[in-house]
N, C-alpha and C positions, 0 to 999 in steps of 0.2 A: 504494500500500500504506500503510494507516495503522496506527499505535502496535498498535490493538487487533489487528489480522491479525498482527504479528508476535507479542506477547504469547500471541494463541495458537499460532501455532505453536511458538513456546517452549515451550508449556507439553503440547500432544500429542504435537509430532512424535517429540523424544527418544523419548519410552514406544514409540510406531508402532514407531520403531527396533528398540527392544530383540526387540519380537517377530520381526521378520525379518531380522536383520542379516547373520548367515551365510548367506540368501538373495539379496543384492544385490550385485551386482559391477560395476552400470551402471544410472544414471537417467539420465533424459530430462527437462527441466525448462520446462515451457512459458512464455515472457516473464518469466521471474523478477525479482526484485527484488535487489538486492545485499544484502539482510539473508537471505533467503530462498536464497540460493545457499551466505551464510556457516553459516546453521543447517543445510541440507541438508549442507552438506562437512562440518561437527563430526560427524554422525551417523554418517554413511558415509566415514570420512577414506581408506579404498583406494578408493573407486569412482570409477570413470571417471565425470564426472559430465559431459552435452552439454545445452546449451540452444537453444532458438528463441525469436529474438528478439520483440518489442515487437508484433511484426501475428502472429505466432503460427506464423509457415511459413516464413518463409525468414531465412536468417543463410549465413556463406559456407561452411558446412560441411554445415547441415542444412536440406534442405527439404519441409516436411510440410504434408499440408493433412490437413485431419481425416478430410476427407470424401471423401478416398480413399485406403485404406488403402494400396497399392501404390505411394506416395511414402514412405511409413513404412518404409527399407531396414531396418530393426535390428531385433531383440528387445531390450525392456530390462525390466531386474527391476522397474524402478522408475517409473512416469512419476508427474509434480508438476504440478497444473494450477490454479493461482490466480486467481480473474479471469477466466479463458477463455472454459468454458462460457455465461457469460454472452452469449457473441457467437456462438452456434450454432442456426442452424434446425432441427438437427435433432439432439438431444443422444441421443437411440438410435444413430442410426446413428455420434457422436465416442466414445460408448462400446465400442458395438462393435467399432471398429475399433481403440482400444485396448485393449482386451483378445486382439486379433490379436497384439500385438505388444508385450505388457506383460504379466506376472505380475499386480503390484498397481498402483491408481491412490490418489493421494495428491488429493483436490479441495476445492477450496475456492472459495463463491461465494454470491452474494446470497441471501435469503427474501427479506426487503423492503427497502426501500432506497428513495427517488426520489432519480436520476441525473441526470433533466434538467431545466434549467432552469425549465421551465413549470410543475413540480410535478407532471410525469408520472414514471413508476418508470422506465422506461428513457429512458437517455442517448441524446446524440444522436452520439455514435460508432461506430454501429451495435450496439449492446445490444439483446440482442430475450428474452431469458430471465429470471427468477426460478424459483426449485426451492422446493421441498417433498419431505417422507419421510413418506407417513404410516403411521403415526398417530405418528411420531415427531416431526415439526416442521411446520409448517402454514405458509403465506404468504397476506399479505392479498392478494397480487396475482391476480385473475382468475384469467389464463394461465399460472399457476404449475407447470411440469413436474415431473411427480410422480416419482419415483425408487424409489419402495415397492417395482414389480419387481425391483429388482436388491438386495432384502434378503437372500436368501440370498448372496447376494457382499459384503454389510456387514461388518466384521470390528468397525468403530468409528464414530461418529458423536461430532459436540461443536458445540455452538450456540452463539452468543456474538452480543456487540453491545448496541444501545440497542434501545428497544424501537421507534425509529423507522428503526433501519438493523440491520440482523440477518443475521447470514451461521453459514454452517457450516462445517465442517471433515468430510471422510467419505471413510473408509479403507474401500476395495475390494480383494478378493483375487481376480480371475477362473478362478482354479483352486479356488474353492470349491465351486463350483456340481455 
């Protein structure tokens, strides 16, 4: 997590907040960062707040894989997912499956970027994604998975970055639909 991810979410999450505070009594927080768990608890200071660790599914309490939803025991008001996406074959079906099991999704994750070494856009930690919203945000990358479907479940969007590394910020409501 660098300066500029937590600066924005300094700077949206509060607001996110404000519209659904009395809605959240429990997040779910994917790999988080310890600035990102500290902005998450000021927002929501009652919520039972549970994370999964660093590979994204397992920790000794919780073990989730995206990609089947039926490991997901809980409903949570809230899930937070920074960085994740990014590591998903198949980002229909990790949405889907949170929205089985989440009200709203909190995401945050690459346009462009190059990750690895060689001066390709994805790392070599298994990263296989770039997103784009259009006609809202656009990525130079090829394969860039479009998320335009799920604009009726947009509540917020926020772009930020260099123009050589660029990420977004984008609030979903799955009961809007």
């Amino acid at each position: 997590m660098k300066d500029r991810d937590m600066n924005a979410f300094g700077t949206k999450w509060p607001g996110w907040m404000r519209e659904i505070k009395s809605d959240v009594e429990n997040v779910c927080m994917f790999a988080p960062a310890k600035e990102e768990l500290n902005i998450v608890g000021s927002c929501f200071p009652d919520a039972e707040i549970r994370s999964v660790n660093d590979n994204f599914y397992k920790t000794g309490e919780l073990e989730y894989d995206l990609d089947d939803v039926t490991t997901i025991d809980s409903y949570f008001d809230l899930m937070v997912a920074s960085n994740v996406f990014m590591y998903s074959d198949d980002p229909d079906l990790w949405l889907e499956n949170i929205g089985k099991r989440s009200r709203y999704l909190w995401m945050q994750d690459g346009v462009d970027g190059k990750r690895g070494n060689d001066g390709n856009y994805l790392g070599e930690d298994g990263d296989k994604q770039r997103y784009c919203f259009t006609p809202h945000f656009a990525s130079t990358y090829e394969h860039a998975f479009d998320l335009s479907k799920y604009d009726k479940l947009m509540r917020d969007f926020h772009i930020y970055g260099l123009s050589n590394c660029t990420h977004f910020l984008l609030f979903l409501d799955f009961n809007a639909s």
